[in-house]
N, C-alpha and C positions, 0 to 999 in steps of 0.2 A: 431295910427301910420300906414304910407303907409305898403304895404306888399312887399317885393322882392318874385316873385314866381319863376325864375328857378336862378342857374345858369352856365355858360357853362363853364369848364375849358377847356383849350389847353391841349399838352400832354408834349414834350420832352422840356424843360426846365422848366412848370410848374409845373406837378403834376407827370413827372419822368426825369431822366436824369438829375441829376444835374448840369448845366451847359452847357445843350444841346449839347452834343458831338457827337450822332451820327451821325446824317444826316454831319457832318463837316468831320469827318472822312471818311465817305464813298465819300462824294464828292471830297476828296482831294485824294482818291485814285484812285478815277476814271477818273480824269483829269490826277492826273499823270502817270496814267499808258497811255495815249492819249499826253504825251508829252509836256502838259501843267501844270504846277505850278500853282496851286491853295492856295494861302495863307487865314489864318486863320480867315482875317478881309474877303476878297472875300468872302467866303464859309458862311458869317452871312448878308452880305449886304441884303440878299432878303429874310434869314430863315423866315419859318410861311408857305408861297406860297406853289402850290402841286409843287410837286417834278419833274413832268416836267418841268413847268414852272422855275424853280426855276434853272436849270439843262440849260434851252432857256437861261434863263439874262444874267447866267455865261459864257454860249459861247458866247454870243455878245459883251457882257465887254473882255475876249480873245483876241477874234477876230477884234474888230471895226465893226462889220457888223452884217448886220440881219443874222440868222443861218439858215441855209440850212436844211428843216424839216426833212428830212430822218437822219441826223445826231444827229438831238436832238432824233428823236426815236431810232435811235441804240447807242445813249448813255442812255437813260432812262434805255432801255431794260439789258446794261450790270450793271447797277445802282443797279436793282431791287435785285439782289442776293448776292451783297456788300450790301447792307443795310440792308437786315436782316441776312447775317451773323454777323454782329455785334450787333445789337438790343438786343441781351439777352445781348451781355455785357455792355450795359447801359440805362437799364430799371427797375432800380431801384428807387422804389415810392421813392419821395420826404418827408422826414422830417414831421409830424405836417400834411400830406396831406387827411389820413382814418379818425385822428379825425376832422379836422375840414369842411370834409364831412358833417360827421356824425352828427357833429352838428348842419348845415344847417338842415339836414334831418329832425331832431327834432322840428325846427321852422316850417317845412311843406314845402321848399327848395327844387324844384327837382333838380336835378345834370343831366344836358349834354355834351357832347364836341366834338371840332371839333381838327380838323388835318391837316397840308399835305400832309401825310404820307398816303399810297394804302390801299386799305385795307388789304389785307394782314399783312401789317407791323401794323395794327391799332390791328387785331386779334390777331398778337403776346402779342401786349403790354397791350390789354384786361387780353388776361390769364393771364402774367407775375404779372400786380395788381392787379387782383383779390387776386390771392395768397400771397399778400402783405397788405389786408382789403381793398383794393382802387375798387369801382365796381359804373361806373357812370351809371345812368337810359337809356340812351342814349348817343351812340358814332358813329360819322358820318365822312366821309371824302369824299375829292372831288366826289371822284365817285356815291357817294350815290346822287349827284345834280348838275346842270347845269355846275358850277365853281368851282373853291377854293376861299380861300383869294385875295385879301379883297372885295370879291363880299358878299352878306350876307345873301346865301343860305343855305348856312350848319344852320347858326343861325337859319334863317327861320323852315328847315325842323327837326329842335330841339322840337322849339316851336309846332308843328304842333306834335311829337311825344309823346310828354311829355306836350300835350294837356296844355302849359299856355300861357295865356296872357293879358294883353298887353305888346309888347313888350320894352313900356319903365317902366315896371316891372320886367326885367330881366338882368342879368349883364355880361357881356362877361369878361372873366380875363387869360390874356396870356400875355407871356415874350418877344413878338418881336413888331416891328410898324404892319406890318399886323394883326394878333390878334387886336391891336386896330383901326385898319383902317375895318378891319371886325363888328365889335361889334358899329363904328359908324354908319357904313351904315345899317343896322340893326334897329336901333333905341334903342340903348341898352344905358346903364350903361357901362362904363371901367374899369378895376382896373388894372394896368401894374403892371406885376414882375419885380425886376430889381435884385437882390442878385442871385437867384438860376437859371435864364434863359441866354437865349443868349446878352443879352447885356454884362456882365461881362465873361460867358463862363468859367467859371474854377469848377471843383468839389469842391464839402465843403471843403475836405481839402487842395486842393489848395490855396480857398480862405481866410481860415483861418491860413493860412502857409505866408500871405502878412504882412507886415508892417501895424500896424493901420493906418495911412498915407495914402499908398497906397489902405488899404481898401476903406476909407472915399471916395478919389478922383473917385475909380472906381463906386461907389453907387452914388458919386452924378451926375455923367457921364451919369450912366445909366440912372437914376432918372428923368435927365431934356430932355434925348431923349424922353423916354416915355410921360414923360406929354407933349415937343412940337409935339409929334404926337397926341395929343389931350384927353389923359388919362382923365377920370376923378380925378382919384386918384391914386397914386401907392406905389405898399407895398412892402417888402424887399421880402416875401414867401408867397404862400397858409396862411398858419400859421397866418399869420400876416393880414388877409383879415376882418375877422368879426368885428370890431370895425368899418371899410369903409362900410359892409355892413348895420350898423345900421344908419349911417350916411346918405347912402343912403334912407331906409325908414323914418327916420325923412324929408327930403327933399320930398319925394311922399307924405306924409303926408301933406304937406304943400302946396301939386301940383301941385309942379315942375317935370319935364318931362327931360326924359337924352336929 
């Protein structure tokens, strides 16, 4: 059988934040404290990207226009200390995420991940899962390389850290289309979240507080964005990823290439 040798998890909607809430919150309050209403679908259209970036779209979409760069920096800038005064309050590891770490680990699986998130706010959410069992080998974000998402250097300088490769040996697994617009250009494996990330956006028990109905409609919503962004595969949670990833090494096995 092929071997998977790393793989990279994303942070706030897959392996914490259930329902990626924080960067939405901070961003809606930081528009509206600037006078603009930022609603809930806005504030997810671009999640994944670094936070400037992310912070540029939403003023253009605003505005109608390209944004004025000194604006997008004194809005990052009032950004930076709304986002992590919230960040402890929703950085709580994700469900099923330390064990099924850890059972990668045991197959010989490194564990990396990438962000949009500063470092700063990555440092926070370091400590916050460690102390939660969650502790990946490597954790990078824009600043650590040229770009953010969906450029594929964070992946790159994963693989480069946590000495594996080849890269279509490795599988990149996050909750937004960036995430997998990353991990294509990379040369990776996919696995989209769709239950516990930002495509649905609601905490556990929000989501379990819906109608079966409305569950089903929201997962299958999510489900077929990620795969038309080019998912290889996509699972409900972390939790749910090792049966895909055996899937995948039967397929390298065979010499197929992501």
């Amino acid at each position: 059988m092929g071997r998977v040798t790393a793989v990279i998890l994303d942070w706030a909607g897959t392996t914490v934040d259930h329902g990626s809430l924080a960067p939405v919150r901070a961003l809606q309050k930081l528009f509206g404290g600037r006078g603009m209403a930022v609603t809930e679908e806005e504030a997810r259209r671009d999640m994944g990207v670094h936070k400037k970036d992310h912070i540029r779209a939403l003023l253009r979409a605003k505005t109608g226009t390209a944004p004025d760069e000194a604006e997008v920096e004194d809005l990052f800038a009032a950004f930076i200390p709304m986002q992590m005064d919230c960040l402890a309050d929703y950085s709580a590891v994700i469900p099923g995420v330390p064990e099924t770490v850890e059972r990668l680990r045991s197959r010989g699986v490194k564990i990396g991940s990438t962000t949009g998130y500063t470092r700063p706010m990555l440092d926070l959410l370091l400590a916050t899962a460690a102390a939660e069992g969650y502790r990946p080998d490597c954790a990078l974000c824009p600043e650590d390389t040229v770009a953010g998402r969906p450029w594929p250097w964070m992946c790159y300088m994963n693989a480069i850290h946590l000495r594996t490769y080849q890269m279509s040996t490795m599988v990149k697994i996050g909750d937004t289309i960036s995430d997998i617009e990353e991990g294509l250009n990379a040369g990776m494996w996919t696995i989209g979240i769709a239950r516990t990330g930002n495509m649905i956006g609601l905490t556990a028990e929000d989501f379990a507080a819906l109608p079966a109905g409305k569950q089903a409609a929201r997962l299958d919503t999510a489900r077929r964005k990620l795969n038309e962004a080019g998912a290889h595969y996509v699972a409900d949670a972390v939790a749910d990823c090792l049966p895909l990833i055996d899937r995948i090494e039967e397929r390298l096995a065979k010499g197929e290439r992501s």
